[in-house]
C-alpha positions as CSV (number, residue, x, y, z in Angstrom):
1,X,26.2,10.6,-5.6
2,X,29.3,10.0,-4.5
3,X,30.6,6.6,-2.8
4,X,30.6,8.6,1.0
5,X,27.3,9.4,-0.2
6,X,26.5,5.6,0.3
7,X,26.7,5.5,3.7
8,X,23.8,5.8,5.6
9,X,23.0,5.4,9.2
10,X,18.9,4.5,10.2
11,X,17.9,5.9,13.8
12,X,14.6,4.0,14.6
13,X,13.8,0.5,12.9
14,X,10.6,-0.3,14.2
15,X,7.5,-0.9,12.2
16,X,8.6,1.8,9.8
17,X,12.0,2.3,10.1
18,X,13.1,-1.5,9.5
19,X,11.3,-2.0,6.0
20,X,12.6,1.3,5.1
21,X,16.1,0.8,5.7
22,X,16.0,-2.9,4.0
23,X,14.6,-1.2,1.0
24,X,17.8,1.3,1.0
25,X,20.1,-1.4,1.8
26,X,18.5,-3.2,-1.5
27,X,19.1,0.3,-3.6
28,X,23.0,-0.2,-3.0
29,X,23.6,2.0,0.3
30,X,25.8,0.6,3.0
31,X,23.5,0.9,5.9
32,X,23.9,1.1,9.4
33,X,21.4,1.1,12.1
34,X,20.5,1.8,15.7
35,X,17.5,1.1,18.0
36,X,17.0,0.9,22.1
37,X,15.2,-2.3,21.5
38,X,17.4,-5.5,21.4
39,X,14.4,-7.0,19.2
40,X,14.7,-4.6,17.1
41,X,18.3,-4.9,16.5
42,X,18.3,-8.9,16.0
43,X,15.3,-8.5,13.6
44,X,17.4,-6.1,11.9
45,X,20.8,-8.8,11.7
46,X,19.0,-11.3,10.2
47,X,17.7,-8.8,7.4
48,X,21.5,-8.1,6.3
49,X,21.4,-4.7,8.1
50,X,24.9,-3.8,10.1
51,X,23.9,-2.7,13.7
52,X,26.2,0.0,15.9
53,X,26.7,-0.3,19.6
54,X,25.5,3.5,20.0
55,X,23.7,6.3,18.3
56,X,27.3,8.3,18.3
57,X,28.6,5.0,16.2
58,X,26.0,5.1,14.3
59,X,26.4,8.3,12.6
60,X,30.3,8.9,12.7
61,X,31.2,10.0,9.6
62,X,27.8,9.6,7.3
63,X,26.8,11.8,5.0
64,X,22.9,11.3,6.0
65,X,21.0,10.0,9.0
66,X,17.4,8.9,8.7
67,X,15.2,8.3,11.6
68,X,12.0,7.1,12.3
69,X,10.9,7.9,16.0
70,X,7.9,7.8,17.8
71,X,7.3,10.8,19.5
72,X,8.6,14.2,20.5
73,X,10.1,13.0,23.3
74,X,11.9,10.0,21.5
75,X,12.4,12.8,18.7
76,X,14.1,15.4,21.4
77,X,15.9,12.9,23.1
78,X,17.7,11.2,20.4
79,X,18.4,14.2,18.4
80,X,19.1,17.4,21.2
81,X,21.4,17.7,23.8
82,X,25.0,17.4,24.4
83,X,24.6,13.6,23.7
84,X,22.1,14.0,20.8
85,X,22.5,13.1,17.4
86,X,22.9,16.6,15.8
87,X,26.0,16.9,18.1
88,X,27.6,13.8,16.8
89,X,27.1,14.9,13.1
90,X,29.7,16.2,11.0
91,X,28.7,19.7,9.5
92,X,27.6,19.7,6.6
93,X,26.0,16.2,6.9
94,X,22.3,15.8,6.5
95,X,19.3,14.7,8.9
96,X,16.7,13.4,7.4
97,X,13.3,12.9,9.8
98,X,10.4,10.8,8.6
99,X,8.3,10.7,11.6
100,X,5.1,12.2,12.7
101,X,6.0,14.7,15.3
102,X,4.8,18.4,16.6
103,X,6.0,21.6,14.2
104,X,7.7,22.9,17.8
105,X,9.4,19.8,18.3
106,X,11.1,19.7,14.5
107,X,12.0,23.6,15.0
108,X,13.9,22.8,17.8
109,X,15.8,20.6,15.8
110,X,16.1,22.7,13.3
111,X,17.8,25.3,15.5
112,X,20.2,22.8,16.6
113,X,21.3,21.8,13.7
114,X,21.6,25.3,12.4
115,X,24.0,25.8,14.9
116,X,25.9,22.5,13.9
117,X,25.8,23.0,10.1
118,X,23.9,20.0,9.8
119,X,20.9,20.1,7.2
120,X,17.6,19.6,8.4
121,X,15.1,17.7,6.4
122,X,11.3,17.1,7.3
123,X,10.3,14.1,6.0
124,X,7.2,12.7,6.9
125,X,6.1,9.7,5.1
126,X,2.2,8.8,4.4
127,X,1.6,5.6,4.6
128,X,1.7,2.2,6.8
129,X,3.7,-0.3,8.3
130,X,1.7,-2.7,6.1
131,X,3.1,-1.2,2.6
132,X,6.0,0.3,3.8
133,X,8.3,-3.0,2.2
134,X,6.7,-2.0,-1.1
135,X,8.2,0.9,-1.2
136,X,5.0,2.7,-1.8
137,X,5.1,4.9,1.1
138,X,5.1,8.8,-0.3
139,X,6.4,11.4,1.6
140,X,6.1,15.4,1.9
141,X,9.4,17.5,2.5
142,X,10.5,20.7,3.7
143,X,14.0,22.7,4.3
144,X,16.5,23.7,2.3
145,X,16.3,22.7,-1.2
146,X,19.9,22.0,-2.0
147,X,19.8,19.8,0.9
148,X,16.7,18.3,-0.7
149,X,17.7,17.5,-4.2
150,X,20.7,15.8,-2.9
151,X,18.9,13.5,-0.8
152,X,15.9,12.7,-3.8
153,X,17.8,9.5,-4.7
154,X,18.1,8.3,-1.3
155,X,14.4,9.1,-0.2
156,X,13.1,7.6,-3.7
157,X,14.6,4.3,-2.3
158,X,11.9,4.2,0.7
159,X,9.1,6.2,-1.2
160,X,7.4,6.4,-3.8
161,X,6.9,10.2,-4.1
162,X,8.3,13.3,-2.6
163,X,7.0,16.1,-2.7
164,X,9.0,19.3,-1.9
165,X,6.4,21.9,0.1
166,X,9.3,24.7,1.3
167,X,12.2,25.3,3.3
168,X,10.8,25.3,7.1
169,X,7.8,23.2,8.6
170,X,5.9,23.0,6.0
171,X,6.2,19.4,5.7
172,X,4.9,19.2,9.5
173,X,1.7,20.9,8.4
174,X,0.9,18.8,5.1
175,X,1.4,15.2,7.7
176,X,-1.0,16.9,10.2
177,X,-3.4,17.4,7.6
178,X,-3.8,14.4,5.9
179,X,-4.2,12.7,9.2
180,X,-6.5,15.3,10.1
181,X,-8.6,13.9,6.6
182,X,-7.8,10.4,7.7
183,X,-9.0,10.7,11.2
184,X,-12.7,12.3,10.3
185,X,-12.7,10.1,7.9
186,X,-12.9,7.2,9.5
187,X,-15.7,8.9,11.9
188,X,-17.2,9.4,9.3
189,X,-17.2,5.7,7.7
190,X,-18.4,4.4,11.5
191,X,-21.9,6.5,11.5
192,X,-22.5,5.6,7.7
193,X,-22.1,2.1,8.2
194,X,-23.9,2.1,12.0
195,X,-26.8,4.3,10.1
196,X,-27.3,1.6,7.2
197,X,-27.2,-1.2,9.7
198,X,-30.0,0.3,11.3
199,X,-31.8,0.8,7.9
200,X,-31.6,-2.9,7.9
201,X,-28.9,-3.1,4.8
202,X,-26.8,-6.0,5.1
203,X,-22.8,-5.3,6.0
204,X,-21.6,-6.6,2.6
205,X,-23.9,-5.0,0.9
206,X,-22.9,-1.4,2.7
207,X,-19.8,-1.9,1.7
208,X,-20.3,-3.0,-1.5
209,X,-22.6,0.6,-1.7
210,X,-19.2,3.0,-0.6
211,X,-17.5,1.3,-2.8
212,X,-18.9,1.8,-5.9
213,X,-20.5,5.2,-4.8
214,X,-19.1,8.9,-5.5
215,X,-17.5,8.6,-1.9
216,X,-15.2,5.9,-2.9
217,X,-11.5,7.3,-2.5
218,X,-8.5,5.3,-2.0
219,X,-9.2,5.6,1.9
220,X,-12.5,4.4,1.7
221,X,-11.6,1.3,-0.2
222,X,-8.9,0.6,1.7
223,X,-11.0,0.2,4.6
224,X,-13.7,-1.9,3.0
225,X,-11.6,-4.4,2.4
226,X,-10.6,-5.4,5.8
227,X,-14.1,-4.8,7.2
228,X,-15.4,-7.2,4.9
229,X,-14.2,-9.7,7.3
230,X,-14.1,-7.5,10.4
231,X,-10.1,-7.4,10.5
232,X,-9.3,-4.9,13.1
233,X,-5.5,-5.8,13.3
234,X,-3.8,-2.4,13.4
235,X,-2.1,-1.3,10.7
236,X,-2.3,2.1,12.5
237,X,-3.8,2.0,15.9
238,X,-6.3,3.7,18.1
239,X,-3.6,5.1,20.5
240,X,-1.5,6.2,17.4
241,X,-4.6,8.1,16.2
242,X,-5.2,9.6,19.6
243,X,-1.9,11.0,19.5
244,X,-1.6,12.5,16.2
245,X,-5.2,14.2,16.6
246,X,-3.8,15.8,20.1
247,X,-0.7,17.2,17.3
248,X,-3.2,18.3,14.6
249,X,-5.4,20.3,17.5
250,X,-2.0,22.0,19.1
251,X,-1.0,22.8,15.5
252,X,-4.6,24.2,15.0
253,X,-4.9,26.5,18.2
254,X,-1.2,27.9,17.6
255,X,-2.0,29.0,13.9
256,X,-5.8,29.9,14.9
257,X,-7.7,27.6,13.1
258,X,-10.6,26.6,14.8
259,X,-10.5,22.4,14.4
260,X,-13.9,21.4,15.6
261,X,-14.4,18.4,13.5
262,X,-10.9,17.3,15.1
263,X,-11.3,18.1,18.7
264,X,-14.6,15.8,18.1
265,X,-12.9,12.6,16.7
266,X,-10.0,13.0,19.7
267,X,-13.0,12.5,21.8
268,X,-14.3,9.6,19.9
269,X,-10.4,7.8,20.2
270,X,-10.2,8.9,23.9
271,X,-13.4,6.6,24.0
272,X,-12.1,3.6,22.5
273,X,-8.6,3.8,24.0
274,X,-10.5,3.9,27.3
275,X,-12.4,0.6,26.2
276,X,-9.5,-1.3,25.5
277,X,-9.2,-0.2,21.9
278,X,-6.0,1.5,21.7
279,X,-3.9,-1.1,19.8
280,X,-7.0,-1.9,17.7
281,X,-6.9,-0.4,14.0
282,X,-8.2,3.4,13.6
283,X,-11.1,2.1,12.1
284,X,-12.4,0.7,15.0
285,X,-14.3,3.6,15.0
286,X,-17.0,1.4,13.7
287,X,-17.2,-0.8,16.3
288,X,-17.8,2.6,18.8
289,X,-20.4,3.1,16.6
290,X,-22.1,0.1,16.4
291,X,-21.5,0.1,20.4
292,X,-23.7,3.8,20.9
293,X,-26.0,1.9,18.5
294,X,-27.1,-0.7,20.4
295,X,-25.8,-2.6,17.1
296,X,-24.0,-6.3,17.8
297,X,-22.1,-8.0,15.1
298,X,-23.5,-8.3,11.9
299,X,-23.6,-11.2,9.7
300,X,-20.9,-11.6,7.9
């Protein structure tokens, strides 16, 4: 890469975007960074990260621009428009997107930056906010390749794997369907462990059963381990869930792919979101569970 190849400007250092952008800072890249939230912006001074006063700063003259957003509104409204991002870029410069947005959303900005010469990256990372420092977030990518390989050294600075899936939204469909698995999933985990309850296992020993069972998958385990204590901090919320699962089923009925197990488990988030659940962990979908089962805490 060459030395203007260095510089890189972060759009979005929240949860995500902040440990990602200390972790490109550490790989040698002269990074500079912008975010609406002041908090964000002083957390991000005292990590060694060089803050600009505006979005339009914040890109002049790099050769790629990550960001980490939200939403697709946060999405469209920091990258479209007279005032958006893709306008400020340089052609030939390179956009690289790593949230989890809607495929209508990311071809919109693909069209815009078309028409600027920018490239256009999809880059949605899988993963947490409570690995992201690790570096062992993965990510899947799609849009042109060229624009791709160039970029592999910078995104193997935030992740762990990339995987390179085509050259338009294909990215947008593998993210959607992993938290499509993640989602039913965790469903899924709440009735097993509500049904053994009511069997009269013990929780540990539950657990200790999925764990060492043919079930057992990385997901799996990683959920036993906090529900060993009954840790529902969010590492991904309720709310966040709710969201995505509303993207997966508006992907679903624009392709024609009948997502019943989906529309179910939006239903089951609505639920705890409406309990006061939101910012509690996705796999509180044990304690709704345990709530339809007349089930109280269990004995730790």
């Amino acid at each position: 890469m060459t030395d203007a190849s260095k510089h890189i400007a972060f759009i979005g250092i929240g949860k995500m975007g902040l440990p990602m952008s200390v972790l490109v800072a550490k790989a040698g890249y002269a990074v500079t960074a912008f975010d609406r939230s002041a908090a964000r912006l002083a957390e991000a001074r005292t990590q060694g990260i060089s803050i600009a006063a505006s979005p339009a700063e914040a890109v002049d003259g790099k050769a790629a621009i990550v960001t980490s957003l939200p939403d697709d509104a946060a999405l469209r409204g920091a990258l479209l428009g007279p005032t958006g991002l893709i306008a400020a870029m340089a052609a030939g410069s390179v956009v690289i997107e790593t949230s989890t947005v809607s495929v209508e959303a990311s071809a919109e900005v693909d069209a815009a930056a078309q028409a600027r010469g920018v490239f256009y990256l999809r880059a949605p990372v899988s993963g947490n906010a409570s690995i992201v420092h690790t570096g062992a977030l993965s990510c899947f990518v799609s849009g042109p390749e060229d624009a791709y390989e160039n970029a592999k050294p910078l995104l193997a600075a935030f992740t762990r794997a990339q995987t390179y899936l085509g050259p338009g939204e294909e990215a947008r469909y593998a993210k959607l369907a992993v938290n499509l698995m993640i989602a039913v999933s965790a469903a899924m985990m709440a009735e097993s462990l509500a049904l053994a309850r009511k069997g009269g296992i013990g929780w540990q020993d539950i657990l200790k059963v999925l764990d060492d069972s043919a079930v057992a998958s990385p997901m799996v385990k990683y959920k036993t381990a906090p529900l060993r204590s009954r840790d529902f901090d969010s590492t991904f919320s309720c709310r966040q869930m709710a969201k995505d699962l509303d993207l997966i089923l508006g992907a679903g009925h624009t392709v024609g792919v009948p997502l019943q197990l989906a529309a179910q488990v939006r239903e089951t988030y609505g639920s705890l979101v409406a309990q006061g659940d939101g910012d509690a962990d996705f796999i509180a979908t044990v304690k709704h569970l345990e709530r339809l089962s007349g089930l109280g805490e269990p004995k730790l």
